[in-house]
C-alpha positions in Angstrom: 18.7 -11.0 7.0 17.7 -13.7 5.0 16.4 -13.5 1.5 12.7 -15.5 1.4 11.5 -13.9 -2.3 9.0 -11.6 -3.4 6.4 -14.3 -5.0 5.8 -13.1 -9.1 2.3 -11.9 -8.1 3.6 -10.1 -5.3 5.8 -8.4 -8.4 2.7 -7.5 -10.8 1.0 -6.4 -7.4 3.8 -3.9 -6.9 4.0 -2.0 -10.1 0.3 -1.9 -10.2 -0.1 -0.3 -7.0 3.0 2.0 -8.4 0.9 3.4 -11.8 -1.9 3.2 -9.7 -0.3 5.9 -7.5 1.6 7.7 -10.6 -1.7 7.6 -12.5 -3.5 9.6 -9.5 -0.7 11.9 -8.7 -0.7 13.0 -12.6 -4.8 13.1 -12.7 -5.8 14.3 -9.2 -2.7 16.2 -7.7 -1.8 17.3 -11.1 2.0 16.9 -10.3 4.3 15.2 -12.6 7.2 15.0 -10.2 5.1 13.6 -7.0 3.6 11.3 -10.0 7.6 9.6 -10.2 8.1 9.5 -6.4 4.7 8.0 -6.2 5.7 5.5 -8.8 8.6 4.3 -6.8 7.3 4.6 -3.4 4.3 2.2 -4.9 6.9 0.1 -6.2 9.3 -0.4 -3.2 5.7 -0.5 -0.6 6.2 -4.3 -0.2 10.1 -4.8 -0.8 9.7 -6.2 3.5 8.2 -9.1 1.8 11.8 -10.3 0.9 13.2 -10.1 4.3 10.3 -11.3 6.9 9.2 -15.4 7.3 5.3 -13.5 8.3 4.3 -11.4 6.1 2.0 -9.5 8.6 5.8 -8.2 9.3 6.8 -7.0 6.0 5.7 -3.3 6.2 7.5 -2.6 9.6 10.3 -4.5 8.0 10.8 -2.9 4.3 10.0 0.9 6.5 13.1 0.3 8.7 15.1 -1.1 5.9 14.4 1.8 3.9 14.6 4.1 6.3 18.7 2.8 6.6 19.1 4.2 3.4 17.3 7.9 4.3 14.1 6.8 2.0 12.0 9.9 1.8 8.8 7.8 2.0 9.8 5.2 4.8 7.2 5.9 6.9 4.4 5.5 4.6 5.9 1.8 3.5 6.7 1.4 7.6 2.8 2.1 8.1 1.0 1.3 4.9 -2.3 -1.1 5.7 -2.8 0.1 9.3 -6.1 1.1 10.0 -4.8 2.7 13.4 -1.8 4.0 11.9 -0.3 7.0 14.3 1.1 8.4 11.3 -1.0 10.1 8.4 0.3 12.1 5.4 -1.0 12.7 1.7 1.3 9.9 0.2 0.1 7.2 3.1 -3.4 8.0 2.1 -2.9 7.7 -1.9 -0.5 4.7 -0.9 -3.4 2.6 1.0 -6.0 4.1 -1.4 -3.7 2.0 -4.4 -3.2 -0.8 -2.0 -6.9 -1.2 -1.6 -7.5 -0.4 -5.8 -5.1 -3.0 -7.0 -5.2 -7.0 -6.8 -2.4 -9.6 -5.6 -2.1 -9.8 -9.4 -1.9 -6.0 -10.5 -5.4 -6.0 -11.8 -7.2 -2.7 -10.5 -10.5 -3.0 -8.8 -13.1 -0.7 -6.6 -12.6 -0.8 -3.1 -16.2 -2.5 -2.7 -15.2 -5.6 -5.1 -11.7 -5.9 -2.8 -13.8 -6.1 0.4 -16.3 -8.5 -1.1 -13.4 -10.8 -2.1 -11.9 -10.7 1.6 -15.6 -11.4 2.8 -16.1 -14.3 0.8 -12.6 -15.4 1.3 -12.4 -15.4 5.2 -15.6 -14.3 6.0 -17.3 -11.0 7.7 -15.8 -11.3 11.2 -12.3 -12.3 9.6 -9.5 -9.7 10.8 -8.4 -9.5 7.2 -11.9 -8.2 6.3 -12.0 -5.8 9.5 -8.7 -4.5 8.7 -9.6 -4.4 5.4 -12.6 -2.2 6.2 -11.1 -0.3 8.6 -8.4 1.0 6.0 -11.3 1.7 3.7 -13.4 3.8 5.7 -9.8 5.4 6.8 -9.0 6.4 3.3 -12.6 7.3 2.3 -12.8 10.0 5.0 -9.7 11.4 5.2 -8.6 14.1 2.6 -5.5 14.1 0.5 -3.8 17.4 0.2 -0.9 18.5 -1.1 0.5 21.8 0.2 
C-alpha cells in the first residue's frame, strides 16, 4: 500500500466527527465508555483516505485495514456513507448521523444546511446529493439503541 495523505481538513473533519460522536454518546446514550469508543471510531472513520488513489474507496479500504488488526468497529468505518448499507448497528447510525453533522473542515452543521451545500455544489440530480439524501432519510428513520 502506498501512503497518498490524509489532506489537513480531512484531519479537523475527523476529530470533529469524533466529539461529535463522544458528545452524543455522553448526552443521548448517557454512556461514558461507548462516549471513548465513539471518539476513536469517529476518529479512525476515514484513516482509508491514506491508502486509496479514489476516495469513493476509502471506507471499504480503512474497514478492511482495520479489520487486520481485530477493530471492534470495522464494519461501521467498512460501511459508513452507504445509503444501502447491508449492515446496520447503533454505532453505524450515530457514525453517519456525525458524518452528516460535521463539515470537511470540523465545523458542525444541521443535516438540512449539509444537503443544501451538496445541492448547490453539484446540483439536485448529482449522486453526491442523492447519496447524500439517501443517508439522511436512513439515519432520520432508523432508531439508535443501545441494549
Amino acid at each position: 500500500m502506498q501512503n497518498l495523505y490524509i489532506s489537513e481538513n480531512k484531519l479537523k473533519h475527523s476529530i470533529g466527527v469524533a466529539r461529535y460522536m463522544q458528545k452524543y454518546a455522553q448526552e443521548k446514550l448517557l454512556n461514558e465508555d461507548l462516549a471513548r469508543e465513539f471518539f476513536v471510531l469517529g476518529y479512525l472513520h476515514d484513516i482509508g483516505e491514506e491508502f486509496v488513489y479514489d476516495k469513493k474507496d476509502h471506507a471499504h479500504a480503512g474497514g478492511e485495514l482495520l479489520k487486520a488488526q481485530k477493530y471492534k468497529y470495522w464494519k461501521e468505518v467498512y460501511y459508513h456513507g452507504d445509503p444501502n448499507t447491508p449492515y446496520i448497528s447503533p454505532a453505524l447510525m450515530v457514525l453517519n448521523l456525525a458524518e452528516l453533522c460535521v463539515q470537511n473542515d470540523g465545523t458542525v452543521c444541521t443535516i438540512e444546511q449539509k444537503l443544501n451545500r451538496l445541492k448547490e455544489k453539484f446540483g439536485e440530480n448529482s449522486v453526491q446529493y442523492k447519496n447524500t439524501k439517501a443517508l439522511a432519510d436512513m439515519v432520520r428513520t432508523t432508531p439508535i439503541v443501545i441494549k
